[in-house]
Backbone as a chain_set.jsonl record, in Angstrom:
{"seq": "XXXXXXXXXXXXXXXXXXXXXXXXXXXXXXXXXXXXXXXXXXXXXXXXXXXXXXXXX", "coords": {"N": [[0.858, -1.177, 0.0], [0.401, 2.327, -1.092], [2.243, 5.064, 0.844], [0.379, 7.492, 2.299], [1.665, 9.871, 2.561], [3.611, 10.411, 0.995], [4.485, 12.784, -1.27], [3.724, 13.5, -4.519], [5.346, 12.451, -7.59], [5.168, 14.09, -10.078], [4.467, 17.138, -10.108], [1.416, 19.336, -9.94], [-0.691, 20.363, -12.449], [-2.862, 21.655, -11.973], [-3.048, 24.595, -10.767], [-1.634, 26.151, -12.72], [-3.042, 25.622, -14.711], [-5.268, 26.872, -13.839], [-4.333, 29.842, -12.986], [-3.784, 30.585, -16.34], [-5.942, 30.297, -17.349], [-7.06, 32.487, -15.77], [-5.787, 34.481, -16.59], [-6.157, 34.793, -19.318], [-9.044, 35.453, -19.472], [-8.922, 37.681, -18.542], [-7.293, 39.404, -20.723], [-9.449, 38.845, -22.744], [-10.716, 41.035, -21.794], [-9.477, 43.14, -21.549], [-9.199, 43.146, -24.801], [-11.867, 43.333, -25.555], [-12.714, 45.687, -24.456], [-12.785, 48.407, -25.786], [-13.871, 47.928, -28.342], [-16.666, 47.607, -27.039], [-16.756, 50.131, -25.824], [-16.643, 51.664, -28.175], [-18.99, 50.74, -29.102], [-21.496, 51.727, -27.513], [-20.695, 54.31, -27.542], [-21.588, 54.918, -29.748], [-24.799, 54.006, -30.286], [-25.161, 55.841, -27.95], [-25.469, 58.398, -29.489], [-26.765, 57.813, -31.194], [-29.365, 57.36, -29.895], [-29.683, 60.266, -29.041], [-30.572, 61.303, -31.389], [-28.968, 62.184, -33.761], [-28.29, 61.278, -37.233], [-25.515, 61.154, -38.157], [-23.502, 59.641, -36.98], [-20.471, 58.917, -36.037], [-18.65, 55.963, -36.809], [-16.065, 55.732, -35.59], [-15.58, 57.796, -32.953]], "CA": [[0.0, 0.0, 0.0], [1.286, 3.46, -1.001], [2.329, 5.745, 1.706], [-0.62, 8.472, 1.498], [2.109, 11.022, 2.666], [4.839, 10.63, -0.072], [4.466, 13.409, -2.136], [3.985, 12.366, -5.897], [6.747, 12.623, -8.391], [5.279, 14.819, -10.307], [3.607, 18.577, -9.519], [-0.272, 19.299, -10.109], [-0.886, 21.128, -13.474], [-4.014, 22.641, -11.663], [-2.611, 26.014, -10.215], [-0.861, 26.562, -13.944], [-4.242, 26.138, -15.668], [-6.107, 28.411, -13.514], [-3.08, 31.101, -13.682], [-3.944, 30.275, -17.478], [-7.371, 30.801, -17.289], [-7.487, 33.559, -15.661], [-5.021, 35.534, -17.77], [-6.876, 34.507, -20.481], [-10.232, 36.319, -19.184], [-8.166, 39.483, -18.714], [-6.64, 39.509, -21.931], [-9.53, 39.218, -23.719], [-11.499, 41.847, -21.499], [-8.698, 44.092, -22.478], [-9.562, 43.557, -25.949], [-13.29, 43.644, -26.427], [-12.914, 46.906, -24.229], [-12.161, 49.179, -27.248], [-14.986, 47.41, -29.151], [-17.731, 47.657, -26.885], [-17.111, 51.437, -25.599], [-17.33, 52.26, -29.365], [-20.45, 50.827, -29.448], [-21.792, 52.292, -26.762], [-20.756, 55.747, -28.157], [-22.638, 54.517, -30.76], [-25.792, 53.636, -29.267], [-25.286, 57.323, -27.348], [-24.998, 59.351, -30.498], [-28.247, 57.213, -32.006], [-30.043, 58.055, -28.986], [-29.724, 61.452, -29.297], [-31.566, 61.561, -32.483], [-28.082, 62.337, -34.706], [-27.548, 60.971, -38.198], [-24.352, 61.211, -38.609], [-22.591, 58.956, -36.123], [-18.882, 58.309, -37.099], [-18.358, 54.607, -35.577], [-14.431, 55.985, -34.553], [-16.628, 58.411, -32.294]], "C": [[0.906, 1.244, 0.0], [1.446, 3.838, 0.253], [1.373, 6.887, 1.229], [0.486, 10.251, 2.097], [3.267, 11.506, 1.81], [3.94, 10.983, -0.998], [4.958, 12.752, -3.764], [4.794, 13.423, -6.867], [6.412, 14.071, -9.222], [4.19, 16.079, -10.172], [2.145, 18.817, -10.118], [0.084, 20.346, -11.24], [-2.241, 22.352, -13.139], [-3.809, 23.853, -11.505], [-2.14, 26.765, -11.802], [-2.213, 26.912, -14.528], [-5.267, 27.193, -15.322], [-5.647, 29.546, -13.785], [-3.512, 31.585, -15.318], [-5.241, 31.174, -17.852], [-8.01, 32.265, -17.263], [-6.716, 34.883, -16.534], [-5.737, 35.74, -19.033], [-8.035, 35.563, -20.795], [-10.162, 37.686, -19.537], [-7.992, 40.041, -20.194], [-7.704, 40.111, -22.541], [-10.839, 40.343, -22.989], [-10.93, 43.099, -21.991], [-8.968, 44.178, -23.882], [-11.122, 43.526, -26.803], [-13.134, 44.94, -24.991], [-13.498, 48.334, -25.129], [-14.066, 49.298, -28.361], [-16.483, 47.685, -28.296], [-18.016, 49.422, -26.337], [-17.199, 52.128, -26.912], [-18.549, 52.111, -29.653], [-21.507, 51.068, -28.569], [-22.068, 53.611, -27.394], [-21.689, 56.315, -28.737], [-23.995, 55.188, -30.612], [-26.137, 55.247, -29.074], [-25.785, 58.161, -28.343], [-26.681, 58.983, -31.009], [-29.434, 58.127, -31.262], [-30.403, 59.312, -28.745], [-30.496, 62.087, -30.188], [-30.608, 62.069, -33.762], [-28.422, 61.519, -35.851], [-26.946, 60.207, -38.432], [-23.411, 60.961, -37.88], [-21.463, 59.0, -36.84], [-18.396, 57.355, -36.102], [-16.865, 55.165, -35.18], [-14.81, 56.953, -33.255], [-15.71, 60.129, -32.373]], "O": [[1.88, 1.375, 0.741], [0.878, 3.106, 1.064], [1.412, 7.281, 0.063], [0.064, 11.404, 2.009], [3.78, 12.625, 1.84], [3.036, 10.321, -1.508], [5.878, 12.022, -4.131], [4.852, 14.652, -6.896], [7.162, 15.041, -9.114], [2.999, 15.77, -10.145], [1.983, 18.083, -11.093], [1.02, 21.126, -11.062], [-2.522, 23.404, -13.713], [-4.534, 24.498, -12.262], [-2.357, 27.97, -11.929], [-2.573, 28.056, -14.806], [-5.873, 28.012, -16.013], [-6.181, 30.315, -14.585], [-3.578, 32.787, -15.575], [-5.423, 32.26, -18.402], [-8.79, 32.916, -17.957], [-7.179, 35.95, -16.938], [-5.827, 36.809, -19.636], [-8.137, 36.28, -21.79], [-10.772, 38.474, -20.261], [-8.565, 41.035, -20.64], [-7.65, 41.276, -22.934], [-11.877, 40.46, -23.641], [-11.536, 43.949, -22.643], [-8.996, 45.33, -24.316], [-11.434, 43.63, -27.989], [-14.178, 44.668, -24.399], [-14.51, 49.011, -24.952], [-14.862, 50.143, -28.77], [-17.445, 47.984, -29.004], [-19.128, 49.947, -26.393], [-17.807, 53.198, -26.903], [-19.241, 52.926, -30.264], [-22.573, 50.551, -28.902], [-23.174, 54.038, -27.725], [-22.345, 57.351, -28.63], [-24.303, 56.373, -30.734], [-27.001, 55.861, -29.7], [-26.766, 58.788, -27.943], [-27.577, 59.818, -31.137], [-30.114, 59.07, -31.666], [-31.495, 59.502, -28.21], [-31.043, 63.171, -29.987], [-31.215, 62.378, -34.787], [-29.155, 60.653, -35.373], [-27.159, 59.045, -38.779], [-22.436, 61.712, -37.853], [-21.414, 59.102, -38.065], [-17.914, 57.598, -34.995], [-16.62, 54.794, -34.032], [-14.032, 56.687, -32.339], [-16.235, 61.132, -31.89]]}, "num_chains": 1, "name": "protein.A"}
């Protein structure tokens, strides 16, 4: 029967993939940022009763 206190050979991948994960999230919150406060702007400009939005705002 193993010993249930000998540490196994090799290290848990779990902590890496969360690390992973969560970088991941970030990343891509960082890049639909951009994208959704333009369309917001958007949206704003519509709302207003304008035209002549210019999607770069």
């Amino acid at each position: 029967m193993p010993d249930p206190q000998k540490p196994s050979p090799m290290p848990s991948l779990l902590p890496f993939v969360v690390i992973a994960l969560v970088l991941a999230i970030i990343y891509g919150g960082v890049l639909m940022f951009p994208l959704i406060k333009g369309y917001m702007v958007r949206q704003d400009c519509i709302a207003t009763g304008r035209t002549n939005c210019d999607p770069a705002g």
